[in-house]
C-alpha positions as CSV (number, residue, x, y, z in Angstrom):
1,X,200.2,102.2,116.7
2,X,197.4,100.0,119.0
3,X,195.1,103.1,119.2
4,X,192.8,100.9,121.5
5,X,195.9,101.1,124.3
6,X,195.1,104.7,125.9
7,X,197.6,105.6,128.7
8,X,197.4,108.5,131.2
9,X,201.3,110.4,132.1
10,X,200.3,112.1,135.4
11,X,203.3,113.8,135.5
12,X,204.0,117.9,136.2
13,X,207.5,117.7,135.0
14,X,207.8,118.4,131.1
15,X,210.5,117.0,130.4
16,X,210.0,113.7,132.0
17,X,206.3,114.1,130.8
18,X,207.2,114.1,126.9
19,X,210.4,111.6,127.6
20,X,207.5,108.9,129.2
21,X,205.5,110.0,126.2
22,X,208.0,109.0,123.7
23,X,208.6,105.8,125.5
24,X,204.9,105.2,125.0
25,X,204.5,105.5,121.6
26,X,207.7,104.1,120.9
27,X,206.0,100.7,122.5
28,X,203.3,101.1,120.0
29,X,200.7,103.1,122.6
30,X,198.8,106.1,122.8
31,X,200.2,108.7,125.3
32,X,197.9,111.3,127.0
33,X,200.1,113.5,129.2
34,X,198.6,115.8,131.7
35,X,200.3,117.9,134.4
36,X,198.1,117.8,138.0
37,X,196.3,114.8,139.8
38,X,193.3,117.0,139.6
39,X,193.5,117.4,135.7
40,X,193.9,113.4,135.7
41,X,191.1,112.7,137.6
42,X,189.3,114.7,135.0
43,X,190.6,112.5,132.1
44,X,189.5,109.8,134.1
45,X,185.9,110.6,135.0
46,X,185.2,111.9,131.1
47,X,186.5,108.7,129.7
48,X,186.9,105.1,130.8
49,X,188.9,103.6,127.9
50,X,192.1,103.7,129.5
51,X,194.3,101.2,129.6
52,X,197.4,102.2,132.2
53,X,198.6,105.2,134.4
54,X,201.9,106.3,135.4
55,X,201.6,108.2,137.9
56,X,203.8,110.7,140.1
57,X,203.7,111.1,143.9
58,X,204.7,114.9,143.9
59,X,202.5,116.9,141.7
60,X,199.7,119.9,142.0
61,X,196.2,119.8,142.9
62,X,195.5,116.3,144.4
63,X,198.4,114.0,145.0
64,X,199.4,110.9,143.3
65,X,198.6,108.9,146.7
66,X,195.0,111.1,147.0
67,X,194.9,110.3,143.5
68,X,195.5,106.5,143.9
69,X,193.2,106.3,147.2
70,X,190.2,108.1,144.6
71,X,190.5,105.4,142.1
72,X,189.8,102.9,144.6
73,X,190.4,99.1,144.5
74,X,187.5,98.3,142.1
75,X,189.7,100.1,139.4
76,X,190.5,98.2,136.2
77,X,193.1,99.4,134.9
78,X,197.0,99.0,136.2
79,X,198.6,101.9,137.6
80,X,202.7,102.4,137.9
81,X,203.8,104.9,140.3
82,X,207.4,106.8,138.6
83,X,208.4,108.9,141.3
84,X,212.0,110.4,143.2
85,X,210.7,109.5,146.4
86,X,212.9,106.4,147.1
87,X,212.4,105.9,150.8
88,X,211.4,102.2,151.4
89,X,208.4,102.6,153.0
90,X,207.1,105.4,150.7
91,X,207.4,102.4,148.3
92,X,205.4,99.8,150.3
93,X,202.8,102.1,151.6
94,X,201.7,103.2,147.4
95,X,201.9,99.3,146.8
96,X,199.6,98.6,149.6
97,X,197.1,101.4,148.4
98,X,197.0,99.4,145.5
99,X,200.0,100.4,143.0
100,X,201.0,97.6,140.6
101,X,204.6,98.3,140.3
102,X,207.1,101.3,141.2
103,X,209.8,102.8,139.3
104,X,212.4,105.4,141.0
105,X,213.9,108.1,139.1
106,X,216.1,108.7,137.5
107,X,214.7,105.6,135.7
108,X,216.2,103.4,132.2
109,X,213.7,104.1,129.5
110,X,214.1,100.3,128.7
111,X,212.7,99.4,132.2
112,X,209.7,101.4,132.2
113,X,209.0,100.0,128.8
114,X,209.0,96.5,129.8
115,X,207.6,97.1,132.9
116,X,203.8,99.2,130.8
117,X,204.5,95.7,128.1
118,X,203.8,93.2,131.4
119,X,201.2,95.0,133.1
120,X,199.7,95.2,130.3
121,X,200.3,91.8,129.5
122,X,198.6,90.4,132.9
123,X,196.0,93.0,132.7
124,X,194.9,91.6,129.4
125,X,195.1,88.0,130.6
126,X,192.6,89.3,133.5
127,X,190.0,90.9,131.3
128,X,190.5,88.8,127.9
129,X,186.5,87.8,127.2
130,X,188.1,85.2,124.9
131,X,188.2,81.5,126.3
132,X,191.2,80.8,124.1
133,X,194.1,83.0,123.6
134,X,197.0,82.0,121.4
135,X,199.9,83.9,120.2
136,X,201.8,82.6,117.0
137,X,204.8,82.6,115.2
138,X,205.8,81.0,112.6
139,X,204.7,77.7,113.5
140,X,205.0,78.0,117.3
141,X,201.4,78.5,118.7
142,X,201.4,79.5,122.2
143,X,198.2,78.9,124.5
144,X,198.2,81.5,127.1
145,X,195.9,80.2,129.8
146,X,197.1,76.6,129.1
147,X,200.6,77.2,129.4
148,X,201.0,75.1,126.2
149,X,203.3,75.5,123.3
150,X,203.4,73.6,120.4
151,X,206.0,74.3,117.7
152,X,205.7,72.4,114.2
153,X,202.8,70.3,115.5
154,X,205.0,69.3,118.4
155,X,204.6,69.9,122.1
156,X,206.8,71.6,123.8
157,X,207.5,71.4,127.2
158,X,208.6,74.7,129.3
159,X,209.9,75.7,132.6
160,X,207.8,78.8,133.8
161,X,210.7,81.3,133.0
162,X,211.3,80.0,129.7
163,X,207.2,80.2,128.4
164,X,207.2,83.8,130.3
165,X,210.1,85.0,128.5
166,X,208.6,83.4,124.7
167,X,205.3,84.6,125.7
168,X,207.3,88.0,125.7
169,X,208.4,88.1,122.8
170,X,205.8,87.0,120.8
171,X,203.8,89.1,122.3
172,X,206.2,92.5,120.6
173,X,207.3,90.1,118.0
174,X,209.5,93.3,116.5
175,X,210.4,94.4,119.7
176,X,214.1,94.0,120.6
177,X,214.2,93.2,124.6
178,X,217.5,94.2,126.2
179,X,218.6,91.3,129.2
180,X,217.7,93.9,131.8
181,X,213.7,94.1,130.0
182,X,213.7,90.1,130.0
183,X,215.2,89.8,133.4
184,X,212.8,92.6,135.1
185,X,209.6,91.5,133.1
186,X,210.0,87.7,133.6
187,X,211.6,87.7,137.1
188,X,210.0,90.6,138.8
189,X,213.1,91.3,140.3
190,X,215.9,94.1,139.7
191,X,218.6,93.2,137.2
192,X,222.0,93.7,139.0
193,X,224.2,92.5,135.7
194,X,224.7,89.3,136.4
195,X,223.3,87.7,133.0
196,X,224.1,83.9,133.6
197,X,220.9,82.8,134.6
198,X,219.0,84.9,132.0
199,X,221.3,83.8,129.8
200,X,221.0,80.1,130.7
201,X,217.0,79.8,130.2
202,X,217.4,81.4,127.2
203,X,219.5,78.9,125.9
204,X,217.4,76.2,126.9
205,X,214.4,77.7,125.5
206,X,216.1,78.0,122.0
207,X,216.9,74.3,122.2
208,X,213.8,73.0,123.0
209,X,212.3,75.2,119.7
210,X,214.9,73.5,117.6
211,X,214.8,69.8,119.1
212,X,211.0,70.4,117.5
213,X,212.1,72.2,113.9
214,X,215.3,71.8,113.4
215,X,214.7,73.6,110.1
216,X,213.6,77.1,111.6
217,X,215.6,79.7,113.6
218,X,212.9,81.7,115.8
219,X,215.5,83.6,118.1
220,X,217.6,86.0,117.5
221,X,220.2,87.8,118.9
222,X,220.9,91.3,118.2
223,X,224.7,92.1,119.5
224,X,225.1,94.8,121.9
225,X,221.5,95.3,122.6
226,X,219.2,92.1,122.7
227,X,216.8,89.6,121.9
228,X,213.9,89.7,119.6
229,X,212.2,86.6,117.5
230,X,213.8,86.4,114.2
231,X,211.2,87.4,111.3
């Protein structure tokens, strides 16, 4: 578990609350679940290290948008609203106080677990002191702010989609994405079944990693649930 990776489950509904938790610390993070947006803005002001919110709309004390509206757009941390209200411009208005993404419930555990991996992800890329940043596997090394991949001494050259969706995975090397994860993490968009172009890039992408090492397999595919890199 990446005890450094705090995040904060504003959320007054138990059940929900311990079902986000779970999906949390099933990701590898550390879950803090509290039930009010006043006993959150507690949390907050007594410690900085956190790393996310999810936040409701509809709980006690302050509300998630009086909530949202206190932490400001200096803020430095991303927040996710997870809420029932599923009126469009509900939606836009929490985006334009500054929510990073929104979730509707009922919600697909998977989703919201790709969706904390990416915000993460670009959060990170944000505030990374380091110059450099390279993921690896195997021999693929992966040069985040270049947008460079190498695999077996080799460059490789990507579309966009296809270095988002290896960035991905190597960034949960163990982690086994569904096509729904891939499709809503890398395209941003909602994933309405219709696999072929996932399905597509992610075919090219293996190609291009075996046109450089024929010799290595790096991703797998695990049947009736998804993709992960192959250890």
């Amino acid at each position: 578990m990446n005890k450094n990776v705090k995040i904060l489950v504003v959320e007054d509904d138990n059940e929900i609350n311990q079902l986000l938790c779970e999906v949390i610390a099933g990701s590898g993070y550390v879950p803090q679940p509290v039930y009010s947006g006043t006993e959150a803005l507690l949390y907050l002001e007594k410690e900085q290290e956190w790393s996310m919110i999810l936040l409701d709309l509809m709980i006690p004390g302050l509300s998630g948008e009086e909530l949202l509206q206190q932490l400001g757009p200096e803020r430095r941390l991303p927040v996710i609203i997870i809420s029932a209200k599923g009126e469009q411009q509900t939606k836009v208005s929490a985006l334009r106080m500054g929510a990073d993404d929104y979730i509707t419930k009922p919600f697909d555990v998977e989703e919201v677990a790709a969706r904390i991996d990416i915000h993460l992800g670009r959060y990170r890329r944000v505030a990374a002191p380091d110059p450099i940043r390279q993921l690896t596997f195997k021999d693929i090394r992966l040069d985040v702010d270049a947008k460079k991949v190498t695999v077996n001494g080799t460059d490789v050259i990507l579309t966009a989609r296809e270095f988002a969706m290896l960035e991905l995975l190597m960034t949960h090397p163990k982690k086994i994405y569904t096509k729904p994860n891939l499709f809503e993490a890398v395209w941003g968009e909602a994933y309405l079944g219709d696999d072929n172009t996932l399905t597509v890039h992610m075919s090219n992408l293996r190609k291009k990693l075996a046109q450089a090492n024929p010799e290595a397999e790096y991703i797998e595919t695990i049947w009736g649930m998804g993709y992960r890199l192959k250890g």
